[in-house]
C-alpha positions in Angstrom: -10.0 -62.6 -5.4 -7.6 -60.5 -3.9 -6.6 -56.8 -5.1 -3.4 -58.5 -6.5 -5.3 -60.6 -8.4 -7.8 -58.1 -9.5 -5.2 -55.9 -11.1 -3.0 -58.7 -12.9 -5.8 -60.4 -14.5 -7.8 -57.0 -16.0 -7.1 -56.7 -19.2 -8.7 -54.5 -22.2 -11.0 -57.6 -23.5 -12.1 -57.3 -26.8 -13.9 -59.9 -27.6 -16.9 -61.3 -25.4 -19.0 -64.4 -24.9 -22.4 -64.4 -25.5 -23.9 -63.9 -21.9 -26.0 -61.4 -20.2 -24.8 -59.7 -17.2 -27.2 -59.8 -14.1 -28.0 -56.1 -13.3 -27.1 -57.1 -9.4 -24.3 -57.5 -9.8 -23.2 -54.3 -11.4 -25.1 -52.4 -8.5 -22.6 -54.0 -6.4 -19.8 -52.9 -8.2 -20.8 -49.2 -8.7 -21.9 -49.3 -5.0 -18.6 -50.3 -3.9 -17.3 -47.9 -6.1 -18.5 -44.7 -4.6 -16.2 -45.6 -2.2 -13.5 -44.4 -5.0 -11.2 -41.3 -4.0 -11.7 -37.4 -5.1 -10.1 -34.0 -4.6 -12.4 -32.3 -2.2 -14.9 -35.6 -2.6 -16.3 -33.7 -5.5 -16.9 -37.3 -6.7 -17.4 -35.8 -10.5 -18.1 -38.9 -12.3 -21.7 -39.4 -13.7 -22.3 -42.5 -15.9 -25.6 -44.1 -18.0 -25.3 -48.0 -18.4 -27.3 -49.6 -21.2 -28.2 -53.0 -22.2 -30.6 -54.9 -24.8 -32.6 -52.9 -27.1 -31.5 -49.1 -25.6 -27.6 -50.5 -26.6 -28.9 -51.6 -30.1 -30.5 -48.3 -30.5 -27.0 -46.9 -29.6 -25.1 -49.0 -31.7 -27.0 -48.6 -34.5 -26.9 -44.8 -34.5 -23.3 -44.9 -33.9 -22.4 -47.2 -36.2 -24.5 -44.8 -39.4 -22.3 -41.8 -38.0 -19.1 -43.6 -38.8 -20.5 -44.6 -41.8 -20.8 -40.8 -42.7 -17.8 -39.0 -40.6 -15.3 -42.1 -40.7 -12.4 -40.4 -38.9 -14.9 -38.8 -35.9 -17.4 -35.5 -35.5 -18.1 -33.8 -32.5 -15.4 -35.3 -30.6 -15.1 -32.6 -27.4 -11.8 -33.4 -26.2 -8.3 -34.9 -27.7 -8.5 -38.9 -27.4 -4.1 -38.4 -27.3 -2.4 -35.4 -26.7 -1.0 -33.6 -30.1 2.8 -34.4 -30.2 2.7 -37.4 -28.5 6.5 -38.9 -28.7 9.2 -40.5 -27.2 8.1 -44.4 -25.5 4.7 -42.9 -25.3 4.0 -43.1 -29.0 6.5 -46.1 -29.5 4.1 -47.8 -26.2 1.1 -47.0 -28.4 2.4 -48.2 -31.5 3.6 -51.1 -30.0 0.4 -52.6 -28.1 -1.4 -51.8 -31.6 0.6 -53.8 -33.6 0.8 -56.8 -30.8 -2.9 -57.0 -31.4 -3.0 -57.1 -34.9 -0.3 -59.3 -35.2 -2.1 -61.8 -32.6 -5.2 -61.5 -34.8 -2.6 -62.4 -38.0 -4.0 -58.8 -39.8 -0.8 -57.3 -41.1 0.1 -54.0 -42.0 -1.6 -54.2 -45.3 -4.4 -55.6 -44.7 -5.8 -51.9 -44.2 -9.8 -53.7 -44.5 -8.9 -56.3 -41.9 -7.6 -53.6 -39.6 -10.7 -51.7 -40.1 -12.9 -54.2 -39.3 -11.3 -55.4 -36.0 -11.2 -51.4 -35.0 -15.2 -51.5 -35.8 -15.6 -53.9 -33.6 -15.3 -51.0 -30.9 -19.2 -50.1 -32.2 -20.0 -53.4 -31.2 -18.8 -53.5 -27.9 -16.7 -56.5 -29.2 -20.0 -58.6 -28.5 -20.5 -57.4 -24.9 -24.1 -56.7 -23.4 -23.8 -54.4 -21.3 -22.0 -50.6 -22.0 -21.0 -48.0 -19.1 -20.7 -44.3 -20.5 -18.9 -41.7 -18.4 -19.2 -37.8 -18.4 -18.7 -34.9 -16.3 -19.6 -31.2 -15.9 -17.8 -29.6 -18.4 -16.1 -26.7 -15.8 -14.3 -29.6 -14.0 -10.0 -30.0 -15.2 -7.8 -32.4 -15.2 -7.9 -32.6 -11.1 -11.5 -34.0 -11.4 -10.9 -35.9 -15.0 -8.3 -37.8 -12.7 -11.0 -38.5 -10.6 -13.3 -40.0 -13.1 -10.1 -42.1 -13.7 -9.8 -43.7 -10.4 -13.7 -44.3 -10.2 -13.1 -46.5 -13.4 -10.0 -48.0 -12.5 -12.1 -49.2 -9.5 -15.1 -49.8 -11.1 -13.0 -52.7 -13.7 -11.3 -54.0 -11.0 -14.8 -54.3 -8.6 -15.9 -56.2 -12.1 -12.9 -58.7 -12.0 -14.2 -59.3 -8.7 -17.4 -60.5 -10.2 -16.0 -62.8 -12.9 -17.1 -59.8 -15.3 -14.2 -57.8 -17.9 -14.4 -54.6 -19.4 -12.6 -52.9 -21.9 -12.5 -49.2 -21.4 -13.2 -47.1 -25.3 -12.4 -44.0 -25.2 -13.3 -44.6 -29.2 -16.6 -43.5 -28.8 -15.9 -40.0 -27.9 -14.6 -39.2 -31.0 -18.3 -38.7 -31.6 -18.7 -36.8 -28.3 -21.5 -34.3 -29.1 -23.6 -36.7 -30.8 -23.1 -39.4 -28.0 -24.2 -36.9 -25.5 -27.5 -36.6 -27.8 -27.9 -40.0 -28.0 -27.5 -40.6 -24.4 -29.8 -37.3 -23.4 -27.0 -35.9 -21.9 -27.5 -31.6 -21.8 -24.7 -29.5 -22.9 -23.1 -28.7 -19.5 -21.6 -31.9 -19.5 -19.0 -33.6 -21.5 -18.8 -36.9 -22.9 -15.9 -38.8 -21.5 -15.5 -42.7 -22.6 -17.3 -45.9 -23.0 -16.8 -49.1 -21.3 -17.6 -52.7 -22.0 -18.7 -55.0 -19.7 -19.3 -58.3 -19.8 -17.5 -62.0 -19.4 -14.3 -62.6 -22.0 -13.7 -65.2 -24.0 -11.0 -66.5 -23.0 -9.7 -68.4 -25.9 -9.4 -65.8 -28.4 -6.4 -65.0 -29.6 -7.1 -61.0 -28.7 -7.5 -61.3 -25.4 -4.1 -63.3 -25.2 -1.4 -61.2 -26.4 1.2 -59.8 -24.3 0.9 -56.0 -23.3 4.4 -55.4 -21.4 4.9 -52.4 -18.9 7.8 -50.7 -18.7 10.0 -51.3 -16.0 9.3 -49.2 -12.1 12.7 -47.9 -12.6 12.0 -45.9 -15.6 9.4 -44.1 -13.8 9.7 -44.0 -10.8 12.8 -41.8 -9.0 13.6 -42.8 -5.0 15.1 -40.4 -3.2 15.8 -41.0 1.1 15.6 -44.2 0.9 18.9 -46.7 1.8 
């Protein structure tokens, strides 16, 4: 598989097959992906992968905390920027109600919706979870960082075979995941990410999710 390839076949998967992941074959992937680019090679990124019974524990635990603080506690950081308009919120909206509409929930079928954004607790029935933090002095320079490790990390995993689906979800419980995960209070929890093989006949890992075209964002100036 070529980078090419690697980039147009990831895809946020959120549903999973029932397969384990050999542990190999992630240390390739991170190993490869120190090779990832940093300002200063500060190389900021810090991650705790889980599997089996430590990833039941987890889910568990996070699952009771929704239970109890449905719309989030402890989250350290905003998941989308307050404000957020224009094709930005429209793109959000959008990819939102694509998936919904693939899964046939529709807009009032509030339970339905519910359920399928639950599934995020799950892991969307993937075994393996990669959770991603940083000091909590670094800015966005570094969090940009942590950005490209992970772009490279899911595309190393396409590589593989693997899928992931990145969840920035769980940090709406950001405190209490860095409890769970031992994680000391100089750091900040970041995201989670699923990892694991799709399925690749469900209908929500099928939908379109458009892009918006290179000339409404990118400007080219010198060039005839």
């Amino acid at each position: 598989m070529n980078v090419t390839q690697a980039v147009q076949s990831r895809r946020s998967v959120r549903q999973f097959v029932d397969k384990p992941v050999e542990q190999a074959a992630l240390r390739r992937v991170l190993e490869k992906a120190q090779r990832s680019p940093s300002g200063g090679n500060t190389q900021p990124w810090s991650a705790v992968i889980v599997t089996g019974d430590e990833l039941a524990r987890i889910t568990a635990a996070i699952k009771a905390k929704a239970a109890t603080a449905p719309l989030g506690e402890g989250g350290e950081y905003d998941i989308y920027p307050r404000g957020l308009d224009g094709r930005y919120e429209e793109q959000r909206r959008a990819v939102g109600k694509a998936m919904f509409d693939a899964l046939g929930l529709t807009r009032e079928d509030s339970a339905g919706r519910i359920a399928q954004m639950a599934k995020n607790w799950d892991s969307f029935g993937a075994p393996v979870q990669l959770f991603t933090y940083t000091r909590k002095y670094m800015g966005p320079p570094q969090w940009s960082d942590m950005g490209m490790w992970l772009q490279t990390v899911m595309l190393l995993l396409r590589e593989e075979g693997l899928d992931s689906c990145a969840q920035e979800i769980w940090a709406m419980y950001g405190t209490y995941m860095r409890e769970l995960l031992s994680i000391d209070d100089e750091h900040i929890f970041f995201c989670g990410m699923a990892i694991g093989y799709r399925d690749a006949e469900a209908a929500v890992n099928n939908f379109d999710v458009p892009r918006v075209q290179v000339s409404d964002v990118v400007r080219w100036e010198g060039f005839e």
